[in-house]
N, C-alpha and C positions, 0 to 999 in steps of 0.2 A: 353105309348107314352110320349116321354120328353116333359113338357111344357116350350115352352118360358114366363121366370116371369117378368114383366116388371117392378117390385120395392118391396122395402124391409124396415119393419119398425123395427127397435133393440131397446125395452124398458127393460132400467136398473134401477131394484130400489135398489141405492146405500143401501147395507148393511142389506137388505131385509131378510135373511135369518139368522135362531139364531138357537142354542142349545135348544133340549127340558127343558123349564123351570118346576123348584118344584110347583111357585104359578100357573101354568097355567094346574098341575097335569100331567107335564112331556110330553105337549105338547109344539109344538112352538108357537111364536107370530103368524104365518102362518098358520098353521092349526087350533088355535083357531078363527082367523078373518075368513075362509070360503069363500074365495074369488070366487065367485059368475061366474065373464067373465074370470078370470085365471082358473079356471077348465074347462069351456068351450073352451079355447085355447084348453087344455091337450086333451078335448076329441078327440079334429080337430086333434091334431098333435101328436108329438113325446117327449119322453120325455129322459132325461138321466142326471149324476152327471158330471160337470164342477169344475176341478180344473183351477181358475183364470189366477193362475202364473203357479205352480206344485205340486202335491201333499207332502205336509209337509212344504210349502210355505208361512209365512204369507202378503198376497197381499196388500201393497197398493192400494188406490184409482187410484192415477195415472197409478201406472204400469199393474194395473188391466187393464181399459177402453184400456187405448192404446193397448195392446193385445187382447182387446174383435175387435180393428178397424185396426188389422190386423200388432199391431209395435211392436218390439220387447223393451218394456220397459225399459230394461235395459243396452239396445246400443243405445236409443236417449235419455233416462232422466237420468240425474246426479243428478237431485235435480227435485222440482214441481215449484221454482221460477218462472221461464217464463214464466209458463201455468196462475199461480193468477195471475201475471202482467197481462199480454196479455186478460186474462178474465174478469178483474178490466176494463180495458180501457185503461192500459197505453203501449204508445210506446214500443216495446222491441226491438235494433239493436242489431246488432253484436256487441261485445263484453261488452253489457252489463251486467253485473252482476245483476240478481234478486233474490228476496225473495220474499216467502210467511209473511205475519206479524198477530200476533194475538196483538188484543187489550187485555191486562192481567190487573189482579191487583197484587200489591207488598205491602208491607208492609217498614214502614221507614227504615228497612235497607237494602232493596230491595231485599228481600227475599220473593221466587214467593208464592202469596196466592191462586191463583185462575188463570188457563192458558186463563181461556174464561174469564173474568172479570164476571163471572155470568149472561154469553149469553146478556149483551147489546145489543141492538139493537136499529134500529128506529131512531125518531130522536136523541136522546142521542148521537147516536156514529154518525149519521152526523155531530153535532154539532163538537165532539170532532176530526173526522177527517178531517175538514175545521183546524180544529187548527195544527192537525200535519204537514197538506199540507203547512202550512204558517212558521211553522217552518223548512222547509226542504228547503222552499225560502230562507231566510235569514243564509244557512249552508255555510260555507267557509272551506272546507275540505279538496278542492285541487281533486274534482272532484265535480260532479251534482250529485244530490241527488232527487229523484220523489217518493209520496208516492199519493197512493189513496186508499180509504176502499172498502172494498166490503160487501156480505151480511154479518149482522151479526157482530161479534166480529172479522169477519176477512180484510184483506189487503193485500197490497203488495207493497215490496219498488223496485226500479230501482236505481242502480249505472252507472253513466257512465264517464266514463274517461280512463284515462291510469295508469296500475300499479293498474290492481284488478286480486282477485283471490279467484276461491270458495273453495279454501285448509286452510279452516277457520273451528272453532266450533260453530258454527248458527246451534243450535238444541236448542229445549222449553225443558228447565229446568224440573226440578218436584218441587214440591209440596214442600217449605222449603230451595230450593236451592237459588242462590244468580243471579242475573239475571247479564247483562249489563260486562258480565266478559267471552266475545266471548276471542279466544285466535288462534295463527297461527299454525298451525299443519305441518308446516315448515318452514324452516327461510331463506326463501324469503321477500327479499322485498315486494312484491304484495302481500303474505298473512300478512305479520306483519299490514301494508298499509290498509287492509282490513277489518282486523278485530280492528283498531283503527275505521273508520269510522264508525263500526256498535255499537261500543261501545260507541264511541259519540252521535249518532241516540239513541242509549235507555235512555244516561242521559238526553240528552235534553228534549227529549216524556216524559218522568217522569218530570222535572222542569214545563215544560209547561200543563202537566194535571192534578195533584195530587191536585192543591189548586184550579181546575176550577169548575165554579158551578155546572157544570154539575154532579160531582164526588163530590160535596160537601151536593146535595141534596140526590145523589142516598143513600151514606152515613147514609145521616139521615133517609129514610126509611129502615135502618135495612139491606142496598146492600154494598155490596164491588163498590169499586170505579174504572173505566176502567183508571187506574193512570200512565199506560206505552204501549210503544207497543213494541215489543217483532218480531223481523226476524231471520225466520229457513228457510231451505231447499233451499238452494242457490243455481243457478244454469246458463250458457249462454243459449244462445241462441239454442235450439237443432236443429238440422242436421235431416229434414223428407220431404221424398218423400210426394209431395200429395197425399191426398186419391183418386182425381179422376185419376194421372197419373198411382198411382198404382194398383186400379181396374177397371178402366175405367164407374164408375159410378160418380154422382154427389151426394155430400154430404148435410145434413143439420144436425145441431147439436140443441136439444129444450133444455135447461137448466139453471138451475139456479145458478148452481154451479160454482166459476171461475174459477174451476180449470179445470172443463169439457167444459167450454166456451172457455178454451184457450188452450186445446188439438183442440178441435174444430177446430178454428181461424190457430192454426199450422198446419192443415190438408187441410186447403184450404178450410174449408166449409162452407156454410152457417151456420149463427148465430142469427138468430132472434131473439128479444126480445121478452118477454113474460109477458103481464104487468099482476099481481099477484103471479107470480113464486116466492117466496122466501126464499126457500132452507130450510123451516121450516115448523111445523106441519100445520100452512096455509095455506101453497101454494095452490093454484088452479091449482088441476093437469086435469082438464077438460081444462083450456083455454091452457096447454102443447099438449093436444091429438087435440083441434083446429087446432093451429100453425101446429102440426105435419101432420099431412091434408090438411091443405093450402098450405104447404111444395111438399106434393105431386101432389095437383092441378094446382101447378108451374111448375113441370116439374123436381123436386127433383125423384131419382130414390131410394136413401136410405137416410132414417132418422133417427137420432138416439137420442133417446127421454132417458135422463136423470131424478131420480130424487131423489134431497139429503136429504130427511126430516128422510128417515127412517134409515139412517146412525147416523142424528144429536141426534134423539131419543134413538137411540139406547147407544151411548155413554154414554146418561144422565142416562141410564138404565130405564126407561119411559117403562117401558111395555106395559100400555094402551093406551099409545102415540104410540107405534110401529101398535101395534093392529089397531089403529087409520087410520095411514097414507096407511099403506099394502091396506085398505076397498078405501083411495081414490086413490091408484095405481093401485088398481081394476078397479074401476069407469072409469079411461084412458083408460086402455086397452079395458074395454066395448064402452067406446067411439069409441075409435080409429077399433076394430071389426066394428060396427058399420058402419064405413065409407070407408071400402074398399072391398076388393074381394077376399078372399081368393083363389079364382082359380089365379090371375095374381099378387098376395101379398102374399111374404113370411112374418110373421111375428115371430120376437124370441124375449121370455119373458129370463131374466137372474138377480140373483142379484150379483154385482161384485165381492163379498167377502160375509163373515157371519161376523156381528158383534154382539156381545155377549153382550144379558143387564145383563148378571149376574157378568162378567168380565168388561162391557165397553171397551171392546180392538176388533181389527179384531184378528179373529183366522183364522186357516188354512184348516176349515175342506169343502170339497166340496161343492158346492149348487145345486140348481133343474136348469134346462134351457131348456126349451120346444121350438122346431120347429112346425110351423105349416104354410100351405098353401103353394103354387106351387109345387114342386115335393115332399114334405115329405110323407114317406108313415106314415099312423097312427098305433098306437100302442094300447095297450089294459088300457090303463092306463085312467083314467077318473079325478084325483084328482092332481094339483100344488101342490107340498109341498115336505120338505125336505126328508121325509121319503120316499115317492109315487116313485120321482128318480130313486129311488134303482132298480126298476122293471122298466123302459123305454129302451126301442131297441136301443137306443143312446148310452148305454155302460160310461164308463167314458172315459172325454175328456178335453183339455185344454182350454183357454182363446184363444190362436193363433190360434184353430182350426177353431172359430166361422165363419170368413169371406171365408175362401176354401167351409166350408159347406154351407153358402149362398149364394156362385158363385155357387155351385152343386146343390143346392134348386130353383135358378134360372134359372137354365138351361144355367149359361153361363162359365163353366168349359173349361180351356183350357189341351190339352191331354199334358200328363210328359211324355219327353221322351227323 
């Protein structure tokens, strides 16, 4: 008998999934952490491999999620600009121009030492991006200039005027290259225009932070200095249907992340704050699986519970950091089990990519994604993990697939015909 589901929870643990590791004796992060309420899921529900984007695809974050919420990545995102802005806090209109920004370090001849400035945080990079904000007051450019930090080493700048264009080179450097030497990749006026601007923006950020104390102490304890900031992934304003117009649900988005805050925010969703959330090995992912239950006790019909630590971990190649965060991604989903009904609650565990602590890079290779509750039938399968997949009734399937399968999980599939 089809059950009517009356709501849906999507827990993504960005970058959750890794290659059998040598120190782990050719286990994953995953299978070695033993995740206690995510095998419990597996028991309740279904299991199968998820290619994010497509098989042989290496997925960003962006175009990951928005394909796990039903968008085709790659026909509304040109860049993740708009999303960090918008998930920072700042305005984004039409035809503003944004970026993502990382706070870096350079060395005197501005040659990139460090893309994260060696994870600053906290107050430090408050300090230092009150400074950038004040320098981006005082820009006479020949348009507006808005900069605000978000968590972490990261930010996001807003362009807005006339005569911009994201047909510019705003991409993060490596390691030894020469920063602040964006360049037009046409000769237009609005790219030439534009990439002066962002070039101006990197000498200034460096003039203004390189001799401040903040970079002067970090300095002396043996840290590289947060001496510049640095804007990649440009992008307008993206062109997206809501999420409630387009499945006729109500949204809520829990995260910490800005970039997932302002997929979010473009989708029409709710976005509540999360105090403890900080996109880091500390987040409090117990007060995320709260939110996300008070989310539903409002009247939210899907949630969708983001969270970035085991991405951030995994870059650093942090193996016992990864192992770490997975135990309290666990801990949510027991929460968040906990607080609902699986007979009237679909719930779906997924990580949006694999990122690799042996590489520090996303690679392409599928992950685990388990259905469980309202219509899924169960499978034989007992164990989360990258391996387990292999053997789940779900078969392989893509990122776009997730939300048809959730309307179907729901009971609220409309007939093709």
């Amino acid at each position: 008998m089809l059950v009517i589901v009356v709501r849906c929870v999507l827990i993504v643990g960005d970058g959750m999934a890794d290659r059998p590791l040598r120190e782990l004796g050719f286990r994953t992060p995953l299978e070695v952490a033993e995740p206690v309420w995510m095998n419990r899921l597996a028991c309740s529900g279904a299991l199968g491999l998820l290619d994010p984007v497509a098989p042989g695809v290496v997925p960003g974050s962006d175009v990951a999620n928005l394909a796990f919420l039903g968008y085709d990545g790659r026909g509304v995102c040109s860049g993740r600009g708009a999303f960090e802005a918008a998930g920072v806090g700042l305005e984004v209109l039409p035809g503003d121009l944004a970026f993502r920004c990382n706070f870096a370090s350079v060395d005197e001849g501005l040659c990139l030492v460090d893309e994260r400035a060696g994870r600053v945080g906290g107050v430090e990079v408050e300090v230092l991006g009150e400074v950038v904000e004040r320098v981006c007051c005082g820009l006479d450019l020949g348009v507006e200039v808005f900069f605000r930090r978000g968590l972490g080493f990261k930010g996001a700048l807003v362009l807005r005027g006339e005569g911009l264009s994201c047909n510019v080179s705003a991409v993060l450097p490596g390691v030894g290259e020469r920063v602040g030497v964006v360049v037009p990749l046409d000769g237009s006026f609005e790219a030439k225009r534009t990439a002066g601007v962002l070039n101006e923006f990197v000498r200034l950020s460096y003039e203004a932070l390189r001799s401040h104390w903040v970079n002067v102490g970090r300095v002396g304890r043996g840290l590289v200095g947060a001496n510049v900031v640095l804007p990649w992934s440009g992008s307008f304003v993206p062109e997206m249907v809501s999420f409630g117009e387009r499945f006729g649900l109500r949204g809520c988005c829990v995260a910490a992340a800005s970039l997932v805050k302002g997929i979010g925010r473009f989708c029409g969703m709710d976005v509540p704050i999360v105090v403890g959330a900080t996109g880091d090995l500390d987040t409090d992912t117990l007060a995320k699986a709260d939110v996300a239950l008070a989310a539903l006790d409002a009247g939210c019909d899907f949630v969708f519970v983001h969270v970035e630590a085991s991405d951030e971990v995994s870059h650093d190649g942090d193996v016992l950091g990864k192992i770490a965060i997975i135990r309290k991604i666990d801990a949510l989903v027991g929460r968040i089990l906990g607080g609902v009904d699986l007979l009237d609650t679909v719930v779906v565990l997924a990580p949006d990519h694999v990122t690799s602590c042996a590489t520090r890079m996303h690679t392409c290779d599928a992950v685990p994604v388990c259905f469980a509750g309202g219509n899924v039938v169960a499978d034989d399968v007992k164990v989360y993990s990258e391996q387990s997949a292999y053997n789940g009734r779900l078969g392989r399937i893509r990122g776009k697939d997730i939300m048809p399968m959730v309307l179907n999980y729901m009971g609220k599939s409309e007939k093709f015909s």
